[in-house]
C-alpha positions in Angstrom: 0.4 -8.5 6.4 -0.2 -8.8 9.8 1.8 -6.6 12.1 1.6 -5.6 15.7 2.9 -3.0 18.1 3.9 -4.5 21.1 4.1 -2.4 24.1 5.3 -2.9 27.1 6.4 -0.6 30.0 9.8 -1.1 31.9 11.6 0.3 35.4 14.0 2.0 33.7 16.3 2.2 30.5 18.9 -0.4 31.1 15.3 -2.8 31.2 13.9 -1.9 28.5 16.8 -1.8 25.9 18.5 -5.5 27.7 14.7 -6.3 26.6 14.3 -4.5 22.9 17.6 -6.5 22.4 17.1 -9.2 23.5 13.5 -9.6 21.3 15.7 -8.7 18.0 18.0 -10.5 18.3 16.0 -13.8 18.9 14.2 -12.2 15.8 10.6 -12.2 17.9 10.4 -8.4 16.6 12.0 -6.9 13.9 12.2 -3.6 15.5 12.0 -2.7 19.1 12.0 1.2 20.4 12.8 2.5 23.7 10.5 5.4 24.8 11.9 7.6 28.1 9.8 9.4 30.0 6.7 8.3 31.1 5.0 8.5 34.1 2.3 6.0 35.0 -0.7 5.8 37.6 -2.0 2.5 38.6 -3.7 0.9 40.8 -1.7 -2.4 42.2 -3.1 -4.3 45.1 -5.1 -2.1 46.3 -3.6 1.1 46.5 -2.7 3.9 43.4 0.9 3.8 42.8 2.9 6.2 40.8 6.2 5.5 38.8 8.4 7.0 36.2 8.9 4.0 33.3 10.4 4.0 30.0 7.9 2.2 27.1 9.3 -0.5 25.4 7.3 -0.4 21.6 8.1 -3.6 19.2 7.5 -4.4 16.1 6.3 -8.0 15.2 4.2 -10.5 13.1 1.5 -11.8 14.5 2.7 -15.4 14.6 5.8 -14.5 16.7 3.2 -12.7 19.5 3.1 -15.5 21.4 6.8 -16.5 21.7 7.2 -12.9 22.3 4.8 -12.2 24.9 6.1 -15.7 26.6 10.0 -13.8 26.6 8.8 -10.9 27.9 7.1 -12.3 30.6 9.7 -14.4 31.3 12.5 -11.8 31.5 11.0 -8.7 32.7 11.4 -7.8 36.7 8.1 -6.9 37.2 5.8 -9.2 38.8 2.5 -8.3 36.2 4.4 -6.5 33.1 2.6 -4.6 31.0 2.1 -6.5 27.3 -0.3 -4.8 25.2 -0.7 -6.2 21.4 -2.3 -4.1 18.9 -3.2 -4.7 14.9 -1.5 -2.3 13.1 -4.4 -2.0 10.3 -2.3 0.2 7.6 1.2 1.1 7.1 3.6 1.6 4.4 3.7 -2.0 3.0 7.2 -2.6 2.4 7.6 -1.3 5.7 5.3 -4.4 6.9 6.9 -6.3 4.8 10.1 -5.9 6.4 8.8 -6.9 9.8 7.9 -9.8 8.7 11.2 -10.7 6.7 13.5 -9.5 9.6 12.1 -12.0 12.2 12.3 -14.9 9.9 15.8 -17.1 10.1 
């Protein structure tokens, strides 16, 4: 099965859960978890910012990526979010399995 860990990194906790939410509940992840306390480095237009974020981590097939990348986009405050998509190449298959049933209708 073809899973993927979706991460994405949010301003703060109200963000990040409106948007793990949000992604279940339109059943574009199956799972999404809130991460607190991270602090990033970056460099944005020229100059290294710093900011405290929480990580948003979902849970989805590969063939609800790009409707979930699109919502993300769409919703999330930051001008350039962070969406990150990587194969999950093992994992406990009815686990998997379950992904993929839990974003079907």
């Amino acid at each position: 099965m073809d899973v993927h860990l979706v991460f994405c990194s949010c301003p703060d906790p109200d963000t990040a859960s409106t948007l793990a939410r949000t992604l279940v509940e339109e059943r574009l992840a199956a799972c999404a978890s809130v991460l607190p306390g991270m602090h990033s480095v970056y460099r944005w237009q020229g100059a290294v910012e710093l900011a405290d974020e929480v990580l948003l981590l979902a849970k989805a097939p590969a063939d609800r990526l790009p409707d979930l990348i699109g919502r993300l986009q769409a919703l999330h405050p930051y001008e350039l979010p962070e969406v990150l998509a990587v194969q999950a190449t093992a994992g406990l298959p009815a686990y998997l399995g379950w992904v993929v049933e839990a974003t079907r209708d």
